[in-house]
N, C-alpha and C positions, 0 to 999 in steps of 0.2 A: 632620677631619684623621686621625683615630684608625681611620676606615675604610679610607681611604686607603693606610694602614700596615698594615694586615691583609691586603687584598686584596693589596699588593704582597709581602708575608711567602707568602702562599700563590699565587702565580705563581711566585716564585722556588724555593721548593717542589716543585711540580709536576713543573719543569724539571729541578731535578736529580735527582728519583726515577728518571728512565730511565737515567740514566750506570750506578748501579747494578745495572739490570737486564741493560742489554746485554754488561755484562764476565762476564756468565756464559755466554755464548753459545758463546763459542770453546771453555771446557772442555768445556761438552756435545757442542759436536762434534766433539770429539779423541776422547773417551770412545767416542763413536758410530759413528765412523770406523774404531778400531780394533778394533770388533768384527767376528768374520769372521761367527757365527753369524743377527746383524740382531735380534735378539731384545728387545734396549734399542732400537733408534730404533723397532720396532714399538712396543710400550710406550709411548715419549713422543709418537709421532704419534697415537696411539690416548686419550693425555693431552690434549696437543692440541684435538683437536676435540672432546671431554666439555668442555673449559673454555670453548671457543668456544659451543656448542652450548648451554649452560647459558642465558645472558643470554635470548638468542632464544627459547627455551619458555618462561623467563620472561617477558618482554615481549607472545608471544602468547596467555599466560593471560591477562596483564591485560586485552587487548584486548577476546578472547572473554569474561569478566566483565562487561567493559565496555557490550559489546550486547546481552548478555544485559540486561542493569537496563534500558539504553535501551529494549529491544521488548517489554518489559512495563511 
């Protein structure tokens, strides 16, 4: 029963962590919008895909670790 209560405490969780995230969205792109020069939205797109890009080289380290130990 006590599991039950956890796992539903962290769905519910989960759920509302995005609400917070996406009421920042429309600041940024007011911000971004009224610059004439483009200097900030290069910078956050450029942010962007360093944050995307991270997981993925991670992931394909472990991989490559991974076959390396398998092929010897």
């Amino acid at each position: 029963m006590h599991t039950k209560r956890l796992i539903l405490l962290v769905v519910v969780v989960l759920l509302l962590i995005p609400i917070d995230a996406e009421a920042q969205c429309a600041m940024c792109r007011a911000v971004l919008e009224s610059e004439s020069s483009g200097k900030a939205a290069e910078g956050i797109n450029n942010g962007i895909v360093y944050l995307m890009a991270i997981p993925y080289v991670l992931v394909a380290g472990l991989f490559y670790f991974i076959y390396r130990k398998m092929r010897s």
